[in-house]
mmCIF file of the N, C-alpha and C atoms, coordinates in Angstrom:
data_MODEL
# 
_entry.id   MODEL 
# 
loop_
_atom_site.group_PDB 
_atom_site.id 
_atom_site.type_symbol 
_atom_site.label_atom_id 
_atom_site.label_alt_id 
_atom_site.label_comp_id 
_atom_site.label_asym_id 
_atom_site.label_entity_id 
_atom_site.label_seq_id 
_atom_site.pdbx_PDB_ins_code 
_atom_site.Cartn_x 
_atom_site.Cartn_y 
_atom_site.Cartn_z 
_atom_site.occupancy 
_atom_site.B_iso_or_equiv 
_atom_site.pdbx_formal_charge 
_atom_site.auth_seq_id 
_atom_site.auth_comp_id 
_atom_site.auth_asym_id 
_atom_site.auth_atom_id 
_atom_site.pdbx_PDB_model_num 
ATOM 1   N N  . UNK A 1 1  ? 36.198 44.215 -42.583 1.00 0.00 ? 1  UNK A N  1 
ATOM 2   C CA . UNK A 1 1  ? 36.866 43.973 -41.318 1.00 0.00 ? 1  UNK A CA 1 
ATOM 3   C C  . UNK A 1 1  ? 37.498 42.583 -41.373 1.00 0.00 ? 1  UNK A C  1 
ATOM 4   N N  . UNK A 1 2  ? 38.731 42.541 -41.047 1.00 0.00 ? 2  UNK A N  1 
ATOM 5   C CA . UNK A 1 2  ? 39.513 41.340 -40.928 1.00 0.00 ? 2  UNK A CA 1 
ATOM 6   C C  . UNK A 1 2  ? 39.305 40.702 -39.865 1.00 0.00 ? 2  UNK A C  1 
ATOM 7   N N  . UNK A 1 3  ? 39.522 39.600 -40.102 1.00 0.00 ? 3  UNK A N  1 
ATOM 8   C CA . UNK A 1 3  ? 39.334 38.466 -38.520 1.00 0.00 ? 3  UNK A CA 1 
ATOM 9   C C  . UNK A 1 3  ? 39.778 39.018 -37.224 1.00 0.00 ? 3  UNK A C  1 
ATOM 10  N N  . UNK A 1 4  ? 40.669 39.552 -37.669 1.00 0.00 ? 4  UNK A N  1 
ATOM 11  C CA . UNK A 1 4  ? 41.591 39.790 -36.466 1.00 0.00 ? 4  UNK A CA 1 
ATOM 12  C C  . UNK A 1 4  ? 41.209 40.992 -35.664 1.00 0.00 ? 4  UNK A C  1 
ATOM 13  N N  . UNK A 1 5  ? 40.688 41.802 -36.454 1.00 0.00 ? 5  UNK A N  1 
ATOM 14  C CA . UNK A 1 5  ? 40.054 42.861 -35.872 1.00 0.00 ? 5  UNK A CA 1 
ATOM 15  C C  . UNK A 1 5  ? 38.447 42.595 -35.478 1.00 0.00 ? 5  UNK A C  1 
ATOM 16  N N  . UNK A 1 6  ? 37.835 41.661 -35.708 1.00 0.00 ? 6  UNK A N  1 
ATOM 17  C CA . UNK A 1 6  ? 36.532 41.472 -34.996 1.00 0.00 ? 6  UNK A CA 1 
ATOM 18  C C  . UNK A 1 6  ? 37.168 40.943 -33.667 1.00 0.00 ? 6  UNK A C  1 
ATOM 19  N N  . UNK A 1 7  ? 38.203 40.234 -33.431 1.00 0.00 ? 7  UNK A N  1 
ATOM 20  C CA . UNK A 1 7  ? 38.177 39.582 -32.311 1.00 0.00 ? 7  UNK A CA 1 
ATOM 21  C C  . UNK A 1 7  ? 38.888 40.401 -31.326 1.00 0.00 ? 7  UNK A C  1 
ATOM 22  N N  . UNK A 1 8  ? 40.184 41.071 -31.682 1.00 0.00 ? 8  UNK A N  1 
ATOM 23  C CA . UNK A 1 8  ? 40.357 42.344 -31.020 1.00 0.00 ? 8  UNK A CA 1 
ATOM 24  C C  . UNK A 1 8  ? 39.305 43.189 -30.230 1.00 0.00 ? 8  UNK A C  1 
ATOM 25  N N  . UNK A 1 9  ? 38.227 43.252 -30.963 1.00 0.00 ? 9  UNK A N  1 
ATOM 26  C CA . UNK A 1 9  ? 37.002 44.096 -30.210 1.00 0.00 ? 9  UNK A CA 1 
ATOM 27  C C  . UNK A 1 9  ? 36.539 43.531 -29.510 1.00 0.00 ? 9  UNK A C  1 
ATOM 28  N N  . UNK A 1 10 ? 36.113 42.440 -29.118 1.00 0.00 ? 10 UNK A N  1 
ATOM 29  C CA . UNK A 1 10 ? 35.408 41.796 -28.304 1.00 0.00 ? 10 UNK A CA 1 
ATOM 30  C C  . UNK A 1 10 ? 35.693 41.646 -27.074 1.00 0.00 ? 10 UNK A C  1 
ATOM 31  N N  . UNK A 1 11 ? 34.700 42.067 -26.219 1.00 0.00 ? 11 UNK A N  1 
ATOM 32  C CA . UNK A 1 11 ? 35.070 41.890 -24.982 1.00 0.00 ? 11 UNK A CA 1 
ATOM 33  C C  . UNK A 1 11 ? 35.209 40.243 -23.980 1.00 0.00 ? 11 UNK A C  1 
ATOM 34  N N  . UNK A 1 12 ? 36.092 39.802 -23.379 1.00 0.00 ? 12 UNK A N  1 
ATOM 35  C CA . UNK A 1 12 ? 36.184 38.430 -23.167 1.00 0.00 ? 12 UNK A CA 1 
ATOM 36  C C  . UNK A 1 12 ? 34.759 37.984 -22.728 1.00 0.00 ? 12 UNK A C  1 
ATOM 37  N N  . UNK A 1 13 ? 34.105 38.437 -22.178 1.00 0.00 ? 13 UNK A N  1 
ATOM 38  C CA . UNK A 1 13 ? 32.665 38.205 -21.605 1.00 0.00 ? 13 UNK A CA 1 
ATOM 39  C C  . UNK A 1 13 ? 31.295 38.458 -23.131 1.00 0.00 ? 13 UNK A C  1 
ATOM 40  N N  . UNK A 1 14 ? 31.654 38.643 -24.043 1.00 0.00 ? 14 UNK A N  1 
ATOM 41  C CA . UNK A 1 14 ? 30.952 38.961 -25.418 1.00 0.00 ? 14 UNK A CA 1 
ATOM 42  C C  . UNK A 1 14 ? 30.350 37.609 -25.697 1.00 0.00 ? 14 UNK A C  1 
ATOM 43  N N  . UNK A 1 15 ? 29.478 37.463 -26.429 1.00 0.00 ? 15 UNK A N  1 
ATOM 44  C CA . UNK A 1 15 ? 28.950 36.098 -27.008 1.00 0.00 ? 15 UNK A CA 1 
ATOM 45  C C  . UNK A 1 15 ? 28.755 36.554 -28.431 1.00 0.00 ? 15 UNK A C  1 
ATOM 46  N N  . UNK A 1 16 ? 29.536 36.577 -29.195 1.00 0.00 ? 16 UNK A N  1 
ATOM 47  C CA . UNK A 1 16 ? 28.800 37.142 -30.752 1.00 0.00 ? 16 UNK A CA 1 
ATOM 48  C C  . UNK A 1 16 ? 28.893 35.902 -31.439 1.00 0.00 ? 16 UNK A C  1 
ATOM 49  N N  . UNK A 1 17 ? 27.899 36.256 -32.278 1.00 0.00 ? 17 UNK A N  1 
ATOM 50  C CA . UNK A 1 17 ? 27.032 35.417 -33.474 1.00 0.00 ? 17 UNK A CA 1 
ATOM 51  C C  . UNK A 1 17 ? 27.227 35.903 -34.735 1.00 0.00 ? 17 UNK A C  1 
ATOM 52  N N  . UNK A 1 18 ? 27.724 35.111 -35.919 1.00 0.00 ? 18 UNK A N  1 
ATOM 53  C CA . UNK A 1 18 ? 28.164 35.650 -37.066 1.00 0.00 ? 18 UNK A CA 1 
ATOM 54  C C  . UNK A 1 18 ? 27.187 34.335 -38.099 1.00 0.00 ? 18 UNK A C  1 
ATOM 55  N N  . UNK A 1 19 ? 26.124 34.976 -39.117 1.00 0.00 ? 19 UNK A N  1 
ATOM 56  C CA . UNK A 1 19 ? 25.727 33.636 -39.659 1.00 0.00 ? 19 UNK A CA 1 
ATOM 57  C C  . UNK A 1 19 ? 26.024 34.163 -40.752 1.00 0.00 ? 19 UNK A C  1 
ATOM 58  N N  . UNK A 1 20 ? 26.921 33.641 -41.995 1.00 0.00 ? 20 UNK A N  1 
ATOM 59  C CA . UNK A 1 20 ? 26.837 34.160 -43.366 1.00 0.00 ? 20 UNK A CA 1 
ATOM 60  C C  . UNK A 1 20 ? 25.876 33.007 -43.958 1.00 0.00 ? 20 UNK A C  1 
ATOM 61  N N  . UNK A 1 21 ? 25.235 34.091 -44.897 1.00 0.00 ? 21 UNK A N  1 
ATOM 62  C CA . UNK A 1 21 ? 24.271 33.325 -46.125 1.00 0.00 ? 21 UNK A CA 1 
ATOM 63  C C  . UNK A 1 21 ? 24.553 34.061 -47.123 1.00 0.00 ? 21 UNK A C  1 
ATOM 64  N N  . UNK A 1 22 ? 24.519 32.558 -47.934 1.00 0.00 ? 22 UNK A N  1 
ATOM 65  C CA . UNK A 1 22 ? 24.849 33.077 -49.437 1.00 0.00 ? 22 UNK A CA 1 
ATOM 66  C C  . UNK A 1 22 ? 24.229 32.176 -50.569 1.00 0.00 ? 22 UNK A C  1 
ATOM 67  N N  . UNK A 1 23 ? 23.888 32.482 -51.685 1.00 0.00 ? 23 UNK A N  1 
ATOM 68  C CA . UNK A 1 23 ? 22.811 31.619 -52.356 1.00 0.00 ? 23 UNK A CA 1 
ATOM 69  C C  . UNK A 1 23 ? 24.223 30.915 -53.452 1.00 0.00 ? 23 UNK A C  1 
ATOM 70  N N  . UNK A 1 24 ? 23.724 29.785 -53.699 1.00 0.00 ? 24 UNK A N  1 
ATOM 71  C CA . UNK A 1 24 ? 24.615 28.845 -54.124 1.00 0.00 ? 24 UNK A CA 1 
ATOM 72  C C  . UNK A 1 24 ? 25.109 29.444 -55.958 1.00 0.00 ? 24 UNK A C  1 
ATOM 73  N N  . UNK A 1 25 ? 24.625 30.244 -56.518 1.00 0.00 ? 25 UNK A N  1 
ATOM 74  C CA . UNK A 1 25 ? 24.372 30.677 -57.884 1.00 0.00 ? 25 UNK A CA 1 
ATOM 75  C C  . UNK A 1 25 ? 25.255 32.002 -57.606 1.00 0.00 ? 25 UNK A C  1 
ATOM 76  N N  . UNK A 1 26 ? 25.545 32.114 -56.610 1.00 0.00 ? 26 UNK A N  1 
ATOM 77  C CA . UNK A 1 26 ? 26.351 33.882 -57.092 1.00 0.00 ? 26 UNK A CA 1 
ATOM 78  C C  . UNK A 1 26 ? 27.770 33.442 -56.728 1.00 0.00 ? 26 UNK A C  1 
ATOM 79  N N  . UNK A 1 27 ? 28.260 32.864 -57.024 1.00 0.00 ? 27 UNK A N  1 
ATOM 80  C CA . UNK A 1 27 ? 29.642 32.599 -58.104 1.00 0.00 ? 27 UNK A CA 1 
ATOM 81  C C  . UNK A 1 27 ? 30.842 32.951 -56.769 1.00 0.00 ? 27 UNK A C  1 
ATOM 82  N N  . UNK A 1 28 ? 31.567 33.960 -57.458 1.00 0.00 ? 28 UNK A N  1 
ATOM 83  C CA . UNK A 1 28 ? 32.982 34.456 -56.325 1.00 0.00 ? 28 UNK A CA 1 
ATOM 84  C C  . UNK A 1 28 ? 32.377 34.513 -54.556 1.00 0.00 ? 28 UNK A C  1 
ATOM 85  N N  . UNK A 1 29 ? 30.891 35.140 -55.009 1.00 0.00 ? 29 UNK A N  1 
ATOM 86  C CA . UNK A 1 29 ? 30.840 34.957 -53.041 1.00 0.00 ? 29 UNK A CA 1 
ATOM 87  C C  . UNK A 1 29 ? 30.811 33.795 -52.276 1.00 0.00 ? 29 UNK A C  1 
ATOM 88  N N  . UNK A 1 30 ? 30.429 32.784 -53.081 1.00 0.00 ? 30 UNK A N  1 
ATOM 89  C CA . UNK A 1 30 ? 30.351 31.295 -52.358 1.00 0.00 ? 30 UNK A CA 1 
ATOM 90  C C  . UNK A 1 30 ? 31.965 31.082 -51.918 1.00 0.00 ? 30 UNK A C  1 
ATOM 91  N N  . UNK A 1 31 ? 33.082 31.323 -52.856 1.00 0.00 ? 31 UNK A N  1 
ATOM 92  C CA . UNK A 1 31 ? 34.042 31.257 -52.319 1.00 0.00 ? 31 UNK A CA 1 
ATOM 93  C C  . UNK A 1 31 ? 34.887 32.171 -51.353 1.00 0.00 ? 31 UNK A C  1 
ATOM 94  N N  . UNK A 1 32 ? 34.031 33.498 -51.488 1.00 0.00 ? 32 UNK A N  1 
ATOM 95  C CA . UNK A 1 32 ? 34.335 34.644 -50.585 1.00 0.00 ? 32 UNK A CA 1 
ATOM 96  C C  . UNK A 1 32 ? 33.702 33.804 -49.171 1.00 0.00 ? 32 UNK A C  1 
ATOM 97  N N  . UNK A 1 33 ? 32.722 33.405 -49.071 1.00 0.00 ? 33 UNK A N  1 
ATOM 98  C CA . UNK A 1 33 ? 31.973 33.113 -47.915 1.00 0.00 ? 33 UNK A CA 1 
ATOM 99  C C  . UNK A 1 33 ? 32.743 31.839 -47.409 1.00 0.00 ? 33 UNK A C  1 
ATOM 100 N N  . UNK A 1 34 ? 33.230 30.487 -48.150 1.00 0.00 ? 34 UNK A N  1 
ATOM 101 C CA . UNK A 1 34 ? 33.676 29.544 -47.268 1.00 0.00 ? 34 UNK A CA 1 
ATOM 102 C C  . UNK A 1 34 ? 34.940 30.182 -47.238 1.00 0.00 ? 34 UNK A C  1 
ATOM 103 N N  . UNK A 1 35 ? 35.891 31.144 -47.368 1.00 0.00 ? 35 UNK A N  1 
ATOM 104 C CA . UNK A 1 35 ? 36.996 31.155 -46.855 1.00 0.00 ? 35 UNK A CA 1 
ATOM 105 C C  . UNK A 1 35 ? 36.911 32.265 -45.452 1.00 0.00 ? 35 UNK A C  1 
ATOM 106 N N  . UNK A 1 36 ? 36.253 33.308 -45.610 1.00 0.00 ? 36 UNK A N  1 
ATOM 107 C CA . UNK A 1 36 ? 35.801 33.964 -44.464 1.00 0.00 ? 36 UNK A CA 1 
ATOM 108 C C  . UNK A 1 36 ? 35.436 32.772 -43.279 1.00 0.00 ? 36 UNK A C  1 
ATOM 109 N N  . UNK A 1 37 ? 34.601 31.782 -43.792 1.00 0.00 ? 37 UNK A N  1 
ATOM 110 C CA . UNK A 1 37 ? 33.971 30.893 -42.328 1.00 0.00 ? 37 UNK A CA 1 
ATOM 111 C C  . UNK A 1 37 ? 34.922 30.083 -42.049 1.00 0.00 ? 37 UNK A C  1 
ATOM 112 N N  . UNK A 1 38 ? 36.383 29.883 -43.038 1.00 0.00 ? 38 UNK A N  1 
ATOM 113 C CA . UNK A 1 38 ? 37.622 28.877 -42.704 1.00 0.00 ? 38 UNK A CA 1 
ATOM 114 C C  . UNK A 1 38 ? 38.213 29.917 -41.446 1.00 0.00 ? 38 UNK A C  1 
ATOM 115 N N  . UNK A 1 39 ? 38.320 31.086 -42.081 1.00 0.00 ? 39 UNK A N  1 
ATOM 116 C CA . UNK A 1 39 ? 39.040 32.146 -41.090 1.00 0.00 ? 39 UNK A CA 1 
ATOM 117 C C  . UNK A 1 39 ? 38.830 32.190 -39.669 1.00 0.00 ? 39 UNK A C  1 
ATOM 118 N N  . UNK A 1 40 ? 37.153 32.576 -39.706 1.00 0.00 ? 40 UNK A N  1 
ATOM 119 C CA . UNK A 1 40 ? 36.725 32.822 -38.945 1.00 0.00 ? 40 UNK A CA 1 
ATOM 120 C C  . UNK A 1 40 ? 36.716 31.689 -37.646 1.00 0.00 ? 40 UNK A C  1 
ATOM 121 N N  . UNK A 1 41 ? 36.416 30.150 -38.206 1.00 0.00 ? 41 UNK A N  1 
ATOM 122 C CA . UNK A 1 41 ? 36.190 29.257 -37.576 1.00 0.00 ? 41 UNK A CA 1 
ATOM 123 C C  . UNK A 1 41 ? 37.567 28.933 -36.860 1.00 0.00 ? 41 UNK A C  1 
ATOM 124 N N  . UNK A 1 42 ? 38.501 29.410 -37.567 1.00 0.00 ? 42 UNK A N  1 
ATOM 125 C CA . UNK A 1 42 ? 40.159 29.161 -36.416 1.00 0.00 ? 42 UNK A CA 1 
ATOM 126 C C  . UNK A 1 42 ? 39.858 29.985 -35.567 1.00 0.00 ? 42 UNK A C  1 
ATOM 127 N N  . UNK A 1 43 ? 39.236 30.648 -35.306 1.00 0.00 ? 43 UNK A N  1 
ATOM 128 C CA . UNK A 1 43 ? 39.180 31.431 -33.664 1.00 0.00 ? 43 UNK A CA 1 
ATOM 129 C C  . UNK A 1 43 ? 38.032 31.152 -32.886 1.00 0.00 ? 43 UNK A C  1 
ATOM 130 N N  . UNK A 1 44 ? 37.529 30.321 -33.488 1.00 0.00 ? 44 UNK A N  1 
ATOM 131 C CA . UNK A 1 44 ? 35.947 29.705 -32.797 1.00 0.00 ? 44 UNK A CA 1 
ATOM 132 C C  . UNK A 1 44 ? 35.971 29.392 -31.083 1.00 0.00 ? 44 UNK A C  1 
ATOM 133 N N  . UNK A 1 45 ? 35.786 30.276 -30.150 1.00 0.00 ? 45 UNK A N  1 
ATOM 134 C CA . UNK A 1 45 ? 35.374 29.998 -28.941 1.00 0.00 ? 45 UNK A CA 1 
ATOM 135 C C  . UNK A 1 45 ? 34.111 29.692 -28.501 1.00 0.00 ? 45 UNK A C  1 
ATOM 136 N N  . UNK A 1 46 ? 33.703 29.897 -27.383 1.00 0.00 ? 46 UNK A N  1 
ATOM 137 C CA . UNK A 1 46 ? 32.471 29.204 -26.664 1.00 0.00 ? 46 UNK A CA 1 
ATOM 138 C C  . UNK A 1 46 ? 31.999 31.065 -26.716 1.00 0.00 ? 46 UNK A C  1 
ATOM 139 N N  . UNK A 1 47 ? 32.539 32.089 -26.798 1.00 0.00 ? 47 UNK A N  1 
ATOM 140 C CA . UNK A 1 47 ? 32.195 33.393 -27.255 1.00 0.00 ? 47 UNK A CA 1 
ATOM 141 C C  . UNK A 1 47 ? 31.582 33.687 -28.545 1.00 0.00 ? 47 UNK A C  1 
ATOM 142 N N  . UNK A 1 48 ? 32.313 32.790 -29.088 1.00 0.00 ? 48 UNK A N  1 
ATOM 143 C CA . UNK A 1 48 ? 31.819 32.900 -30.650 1.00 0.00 ? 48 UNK A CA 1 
ATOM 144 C C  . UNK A 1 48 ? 31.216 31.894 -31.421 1.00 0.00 ? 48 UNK A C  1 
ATOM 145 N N  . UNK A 1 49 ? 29.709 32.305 -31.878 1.00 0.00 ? 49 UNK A N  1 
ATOM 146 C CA . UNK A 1 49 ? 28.966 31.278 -33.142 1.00 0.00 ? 49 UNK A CA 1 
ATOM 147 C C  . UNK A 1 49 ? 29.333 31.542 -34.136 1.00 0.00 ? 49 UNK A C  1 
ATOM 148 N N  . UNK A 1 50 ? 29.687 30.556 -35.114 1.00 0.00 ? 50 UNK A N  1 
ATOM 149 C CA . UNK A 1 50 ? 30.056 31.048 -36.186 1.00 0.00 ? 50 UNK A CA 1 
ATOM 150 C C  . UNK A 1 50 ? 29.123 29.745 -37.407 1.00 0.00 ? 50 UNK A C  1 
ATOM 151 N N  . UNK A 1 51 ? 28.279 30.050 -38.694 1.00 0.00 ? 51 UNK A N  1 
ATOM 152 C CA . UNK A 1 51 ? 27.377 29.059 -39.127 1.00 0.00 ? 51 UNK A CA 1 
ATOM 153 C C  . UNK A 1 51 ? 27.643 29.703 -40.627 1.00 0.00 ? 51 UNK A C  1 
ATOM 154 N N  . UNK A 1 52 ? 28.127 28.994 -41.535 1.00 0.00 ? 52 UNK A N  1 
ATOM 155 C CA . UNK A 1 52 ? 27.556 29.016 -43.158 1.00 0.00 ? 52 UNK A CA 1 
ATOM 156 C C  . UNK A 1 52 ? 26.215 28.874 -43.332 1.00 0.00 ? 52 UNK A C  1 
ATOM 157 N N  . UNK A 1 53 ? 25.733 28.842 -44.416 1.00 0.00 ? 53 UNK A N  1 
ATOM 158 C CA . UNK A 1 53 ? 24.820 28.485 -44.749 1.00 0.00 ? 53 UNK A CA 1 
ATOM 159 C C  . UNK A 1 53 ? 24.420 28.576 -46.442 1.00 0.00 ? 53 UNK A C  1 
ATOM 160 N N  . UNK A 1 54 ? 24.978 28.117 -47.403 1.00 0.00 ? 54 UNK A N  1 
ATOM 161 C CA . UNK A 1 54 ? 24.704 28.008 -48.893 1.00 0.00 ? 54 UNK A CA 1 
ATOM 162 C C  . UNK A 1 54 ? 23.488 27.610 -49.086 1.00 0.00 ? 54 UNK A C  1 
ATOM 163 N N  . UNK A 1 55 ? 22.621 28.256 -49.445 1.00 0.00 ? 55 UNK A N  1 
ATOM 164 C CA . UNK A 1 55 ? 21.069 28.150 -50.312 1.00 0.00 ? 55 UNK A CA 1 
ATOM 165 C C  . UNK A 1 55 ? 21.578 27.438 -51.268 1.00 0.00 ? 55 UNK A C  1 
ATOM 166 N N  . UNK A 1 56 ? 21.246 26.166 -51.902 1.00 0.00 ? 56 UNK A N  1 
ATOM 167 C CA . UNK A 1 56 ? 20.762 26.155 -53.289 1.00 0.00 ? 56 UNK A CA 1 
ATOM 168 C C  . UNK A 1 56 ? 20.401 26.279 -53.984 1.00 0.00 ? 56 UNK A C  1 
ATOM 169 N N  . UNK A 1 57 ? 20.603 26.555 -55.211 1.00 0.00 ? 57 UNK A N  1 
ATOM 170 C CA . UNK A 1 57 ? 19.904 27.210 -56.587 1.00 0.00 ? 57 UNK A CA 1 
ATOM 171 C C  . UNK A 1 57 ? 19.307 28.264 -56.371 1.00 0.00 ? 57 UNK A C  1 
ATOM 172 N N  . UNK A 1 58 ? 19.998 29.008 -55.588 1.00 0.00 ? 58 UNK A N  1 
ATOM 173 C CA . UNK A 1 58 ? 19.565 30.705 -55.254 1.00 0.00 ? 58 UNK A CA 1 
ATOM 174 C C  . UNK A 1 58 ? 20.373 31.598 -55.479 1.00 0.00 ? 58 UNK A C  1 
ATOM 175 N N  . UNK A 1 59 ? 20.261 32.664 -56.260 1.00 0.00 ? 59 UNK A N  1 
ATOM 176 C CA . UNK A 1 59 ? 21.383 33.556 -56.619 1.00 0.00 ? 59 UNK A CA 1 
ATOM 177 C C  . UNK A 1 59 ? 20.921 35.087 -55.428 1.00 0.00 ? 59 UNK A C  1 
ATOM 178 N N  . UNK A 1 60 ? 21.893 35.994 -56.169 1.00 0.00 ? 60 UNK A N  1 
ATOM 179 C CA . UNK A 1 60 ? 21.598 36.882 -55.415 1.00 0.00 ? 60 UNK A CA 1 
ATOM 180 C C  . UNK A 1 60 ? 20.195 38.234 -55.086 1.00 0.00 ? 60 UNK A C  1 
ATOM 181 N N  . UNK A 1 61 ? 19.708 37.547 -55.725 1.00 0.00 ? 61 UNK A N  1 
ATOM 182 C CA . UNK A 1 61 ? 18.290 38.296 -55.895 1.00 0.00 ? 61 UNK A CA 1 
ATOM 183 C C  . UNK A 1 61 ? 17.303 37.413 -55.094 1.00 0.00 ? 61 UNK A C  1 
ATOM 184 N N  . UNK A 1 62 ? 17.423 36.111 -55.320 1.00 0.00 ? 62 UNK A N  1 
ATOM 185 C CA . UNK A 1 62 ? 16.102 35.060 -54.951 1.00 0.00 ? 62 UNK A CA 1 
ATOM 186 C C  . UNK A 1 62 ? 16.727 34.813 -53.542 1.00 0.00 ? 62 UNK A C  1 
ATOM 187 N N  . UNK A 1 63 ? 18.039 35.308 -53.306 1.00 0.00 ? 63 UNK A N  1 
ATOM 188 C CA . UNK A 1 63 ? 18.127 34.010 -51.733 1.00 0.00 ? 63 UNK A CA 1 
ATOM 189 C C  . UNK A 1 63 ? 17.429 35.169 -50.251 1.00 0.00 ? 63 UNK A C  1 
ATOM 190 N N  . UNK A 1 64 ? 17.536 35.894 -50.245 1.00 0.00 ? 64 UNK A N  1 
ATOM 191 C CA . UNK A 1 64 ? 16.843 36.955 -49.469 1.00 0.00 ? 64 UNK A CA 1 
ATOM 192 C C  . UNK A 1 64 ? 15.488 36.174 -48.657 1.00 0.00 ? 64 UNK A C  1 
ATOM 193 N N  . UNK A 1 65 ? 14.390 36.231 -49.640 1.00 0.00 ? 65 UNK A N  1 
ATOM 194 C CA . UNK A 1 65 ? 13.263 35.353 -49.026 1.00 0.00 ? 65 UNK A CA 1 
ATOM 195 C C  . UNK A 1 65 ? 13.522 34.007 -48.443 1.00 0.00 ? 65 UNK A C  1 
ATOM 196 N N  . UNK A 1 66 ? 14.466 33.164 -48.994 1.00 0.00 ? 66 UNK A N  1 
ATOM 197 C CA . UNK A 1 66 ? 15.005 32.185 -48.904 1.00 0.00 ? 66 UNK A CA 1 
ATOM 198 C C  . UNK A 1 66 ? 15.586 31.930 -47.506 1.00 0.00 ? 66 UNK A C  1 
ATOM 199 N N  . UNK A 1 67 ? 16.210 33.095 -47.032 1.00 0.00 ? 67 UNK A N  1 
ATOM 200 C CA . UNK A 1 67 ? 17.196 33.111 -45.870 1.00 0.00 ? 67 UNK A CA 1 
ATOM 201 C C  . UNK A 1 67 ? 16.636 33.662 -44.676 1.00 0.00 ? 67 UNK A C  1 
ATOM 202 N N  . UNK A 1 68 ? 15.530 34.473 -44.740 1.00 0.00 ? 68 UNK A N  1 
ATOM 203 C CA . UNK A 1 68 ? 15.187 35.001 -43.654 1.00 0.00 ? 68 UNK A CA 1 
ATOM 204 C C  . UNK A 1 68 ? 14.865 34.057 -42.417 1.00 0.00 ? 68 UNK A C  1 
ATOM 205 N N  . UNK A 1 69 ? 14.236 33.015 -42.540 1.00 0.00 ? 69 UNK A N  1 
ATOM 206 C CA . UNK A 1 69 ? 13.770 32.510 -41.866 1.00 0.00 ? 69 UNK A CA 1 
ATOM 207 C C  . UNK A 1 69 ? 14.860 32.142 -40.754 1.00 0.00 ? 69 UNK A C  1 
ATOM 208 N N  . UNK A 1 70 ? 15.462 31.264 -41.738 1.00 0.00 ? 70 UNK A N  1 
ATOM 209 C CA . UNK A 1 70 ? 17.302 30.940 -40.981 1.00 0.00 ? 70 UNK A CA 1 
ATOM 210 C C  . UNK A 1 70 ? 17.700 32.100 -40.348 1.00 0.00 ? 70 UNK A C  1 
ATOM 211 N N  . UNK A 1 71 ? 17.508 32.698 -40.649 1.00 0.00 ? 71 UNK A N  1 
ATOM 212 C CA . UNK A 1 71 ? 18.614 33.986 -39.958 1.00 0.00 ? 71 UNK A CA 1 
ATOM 213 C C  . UNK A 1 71 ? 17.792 34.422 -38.667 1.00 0.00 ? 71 UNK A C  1 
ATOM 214 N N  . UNK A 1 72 ? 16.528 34.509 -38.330 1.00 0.00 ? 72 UNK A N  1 
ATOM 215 C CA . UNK A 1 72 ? 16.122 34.736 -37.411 1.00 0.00 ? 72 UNK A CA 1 
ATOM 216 C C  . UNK A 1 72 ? 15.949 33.979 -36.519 1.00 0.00 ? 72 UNK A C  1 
ATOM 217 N N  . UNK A 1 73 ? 15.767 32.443 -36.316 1.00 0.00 ? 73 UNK A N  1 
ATOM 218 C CA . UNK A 1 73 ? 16.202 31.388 -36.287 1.00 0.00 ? 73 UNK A CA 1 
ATOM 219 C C  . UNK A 1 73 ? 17.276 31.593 -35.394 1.00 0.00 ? 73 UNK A C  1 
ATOM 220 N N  . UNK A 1 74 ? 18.321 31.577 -35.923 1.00 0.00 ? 74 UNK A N  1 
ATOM 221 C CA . UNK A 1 74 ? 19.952 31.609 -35.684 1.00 0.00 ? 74 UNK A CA 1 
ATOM 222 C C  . UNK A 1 74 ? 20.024 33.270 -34.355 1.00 0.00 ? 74 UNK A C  1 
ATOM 223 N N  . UNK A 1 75 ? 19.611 34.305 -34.541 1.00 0.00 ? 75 UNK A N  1 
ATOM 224 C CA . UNK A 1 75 ? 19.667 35.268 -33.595 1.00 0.00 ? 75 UNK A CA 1 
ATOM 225 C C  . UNK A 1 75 ? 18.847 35.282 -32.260 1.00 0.00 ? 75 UNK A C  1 
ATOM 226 N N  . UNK A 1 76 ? 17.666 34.000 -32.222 1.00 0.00 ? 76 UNK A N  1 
ATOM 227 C CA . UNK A 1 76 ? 17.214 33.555 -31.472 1.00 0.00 ? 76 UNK A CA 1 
ATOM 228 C C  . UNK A 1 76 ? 17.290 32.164 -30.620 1.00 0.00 ? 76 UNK A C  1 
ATOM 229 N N  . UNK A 1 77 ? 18.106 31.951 -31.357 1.00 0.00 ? 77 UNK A N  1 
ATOM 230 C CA . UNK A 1 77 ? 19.216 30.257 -30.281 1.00 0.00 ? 77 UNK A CA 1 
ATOM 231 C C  . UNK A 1 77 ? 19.869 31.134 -28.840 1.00 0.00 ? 77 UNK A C  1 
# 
């Protein structure tokens, strides 16, 4: 889904929360992930959270345990 179409959906009264995590070792997604949160962050309203979050020295197998915590965290702000 493109930027443009998450925000299309949203209803003006919506509050959505978007946290990407990604472990610092898995290569193309680190750069998949900061350009998605460049995207994303040009439409940043008071509707919308928007949070990176790069693990270090975590690839894509190890960052899982790594991230949970954060992520629940973040759906409970």
């Amino acid at each position: 889904m493109h930027a443009e179409q998450y925000f299309q959906k949203a209803a003006p009264h919506d509050h959505r929360k978007l946290l990407m995590l990604v472990g610092s070792e898995e290569d193309f997604m680190v750069d998949d992930a900061k350009q998605l949160y460049a995207n994303m962050s040009e439409h940043k309203t008071e509707q919308l959270e928007v949070e990176l979050y790069i693990a270090e020295d975590e690839n894509h197998a190890s960052v899982v345990p790594t991230i949970m915590s954060r992520a629940f965290r973040f759906m409970n702000k």
